[in-house]
N, C-alpha and C positions, 0 to 999 in steps of 0.2 A: 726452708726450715719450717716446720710444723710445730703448733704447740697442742697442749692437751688441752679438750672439751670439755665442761661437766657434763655430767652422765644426764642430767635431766634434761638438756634440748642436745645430746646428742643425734637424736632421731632427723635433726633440719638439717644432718650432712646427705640425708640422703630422701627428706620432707619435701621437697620444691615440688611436687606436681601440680598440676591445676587446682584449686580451690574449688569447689562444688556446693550448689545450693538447695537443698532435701526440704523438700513440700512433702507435708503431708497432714490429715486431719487428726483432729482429737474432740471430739465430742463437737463436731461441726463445725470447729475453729479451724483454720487453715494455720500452718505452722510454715513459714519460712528459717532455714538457719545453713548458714557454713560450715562446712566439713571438709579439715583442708585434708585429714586422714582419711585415704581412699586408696582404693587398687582392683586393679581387675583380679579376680581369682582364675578363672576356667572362661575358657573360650568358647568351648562347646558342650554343654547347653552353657550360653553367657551368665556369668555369676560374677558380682562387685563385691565387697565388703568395705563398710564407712564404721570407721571406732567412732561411738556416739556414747560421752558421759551418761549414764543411766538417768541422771537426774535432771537432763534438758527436755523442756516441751517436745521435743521431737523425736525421742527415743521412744517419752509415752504413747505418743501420736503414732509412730508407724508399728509401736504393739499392739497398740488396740483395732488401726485400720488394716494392718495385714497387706498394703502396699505404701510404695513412697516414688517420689518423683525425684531425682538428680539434674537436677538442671546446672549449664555448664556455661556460666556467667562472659562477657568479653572481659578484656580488661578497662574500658571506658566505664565499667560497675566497680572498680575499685574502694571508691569513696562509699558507695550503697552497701557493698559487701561488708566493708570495716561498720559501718552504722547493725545492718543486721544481724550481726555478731555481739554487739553492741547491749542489747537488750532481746527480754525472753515473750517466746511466743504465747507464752501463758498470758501476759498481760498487756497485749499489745496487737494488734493487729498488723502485722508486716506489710502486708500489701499494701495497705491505706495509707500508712503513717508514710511510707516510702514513691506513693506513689508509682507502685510496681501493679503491672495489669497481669490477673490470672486469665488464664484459658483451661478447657477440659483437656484430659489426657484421651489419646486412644484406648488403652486396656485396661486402665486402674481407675479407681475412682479419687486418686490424689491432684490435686491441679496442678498443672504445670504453670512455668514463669515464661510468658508470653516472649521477651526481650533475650532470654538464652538462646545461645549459641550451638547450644546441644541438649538433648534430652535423651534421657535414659529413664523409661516407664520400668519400674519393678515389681515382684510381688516380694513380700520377705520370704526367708528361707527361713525356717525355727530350728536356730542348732541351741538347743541352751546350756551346753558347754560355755561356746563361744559368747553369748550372749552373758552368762549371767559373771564369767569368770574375766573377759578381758573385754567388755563392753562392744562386741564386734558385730555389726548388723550386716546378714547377709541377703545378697538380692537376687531373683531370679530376674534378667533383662527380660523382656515380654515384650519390648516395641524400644526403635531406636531411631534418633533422626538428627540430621546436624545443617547448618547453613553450606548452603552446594557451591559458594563458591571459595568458601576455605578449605573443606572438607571433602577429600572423594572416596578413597581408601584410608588417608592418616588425615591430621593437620597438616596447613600447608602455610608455615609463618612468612616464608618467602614469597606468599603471592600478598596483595593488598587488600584487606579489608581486617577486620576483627582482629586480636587475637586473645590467647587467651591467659587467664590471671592464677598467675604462681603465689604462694602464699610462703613466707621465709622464716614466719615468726612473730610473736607479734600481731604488732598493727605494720608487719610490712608487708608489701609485693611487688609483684615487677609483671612485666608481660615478656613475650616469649619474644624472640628477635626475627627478623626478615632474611637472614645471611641463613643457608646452609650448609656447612662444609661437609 
């Protein structure tokens, strides 16, 4: 039997992807934050789209920098990811406070988070439809790379090591399971 949802976390019937964490600067701050709204659009040329409130550090950050970094957390960052989410990159230093090590991107000039599991360099796309009416940031991928022994063509939860952090609502998550059926 099924019962009715409200309409406002409707979205976490179909919300659980990986949870994602967008670098990017803003007047030579680096901006770490979670964005569990994400999705591939196009495959070919690669293009993501992350819904980012207009009014978080990191919306202003990848407007004014014109790229951003998607770094794709394991789930052992669970506890760092809820804290990052936690407070705003305007007044905080994310790296530091967390103890999280930057590294340079290949293509962008946004930094990447050394400890992900995946990275996705982007340049933004400027649709400002999409932008200024349903807060939707769009990315051109421009360089992509994942840990080789989870990662070949897909994820791979059924081998051993990492996986990766689903985000359910909330301050909750889960990681992905080892079983394939």
């Amino acid at each position: 039997m099924r019962k009715s949802v409200a309409l406002d976390i409707a979205y976490r019937l179909i919300g659980s992807g990986p949870v994602v964490l967008v670098s990017s600067l803003l007047d030579k701050k680096v901006g770490l934050t979670p964005i569990a709204w994400n999705m591939p659009v196009l495959d070919d040329p690669p293009i993501i789209a992350l819904e980012i409130w207009k009014g978080h550090f990191i919306y202003k950050a990848i407007l004014q920098t014109g790229d951003f970094v998607v770094n794709i957390p394991s789930s052992d960052m669970a506890e760092t990811v809820r804290k990052l989410g936690s407070v705003s990159g305007s007044k905080v230093d994310k790296f530091e406070k967390y103890g999280l090590i930057k590294e340079p991107a290949e293509k962008v000039r946004s930094p990447r988070l050394k400890s992900a599991i995946g990275i996705l360099e982007c340049r933004l796309r400027r649709d400002k439809h999409l932008l200024n009416k349903y807060n939707i940031v769009l990315g051109d991928v421009v360089y992509a790379e994942a840990e080789k022994n989870i990662f070949t063509n897909r994820w791979h939860p059924e081998k051993k090591g990492r996986r990766l952090l689903h985000h359910l609502g909330g301050k909750i998550f889960y990681s992905s399971a080892r079983k394939i059926i």
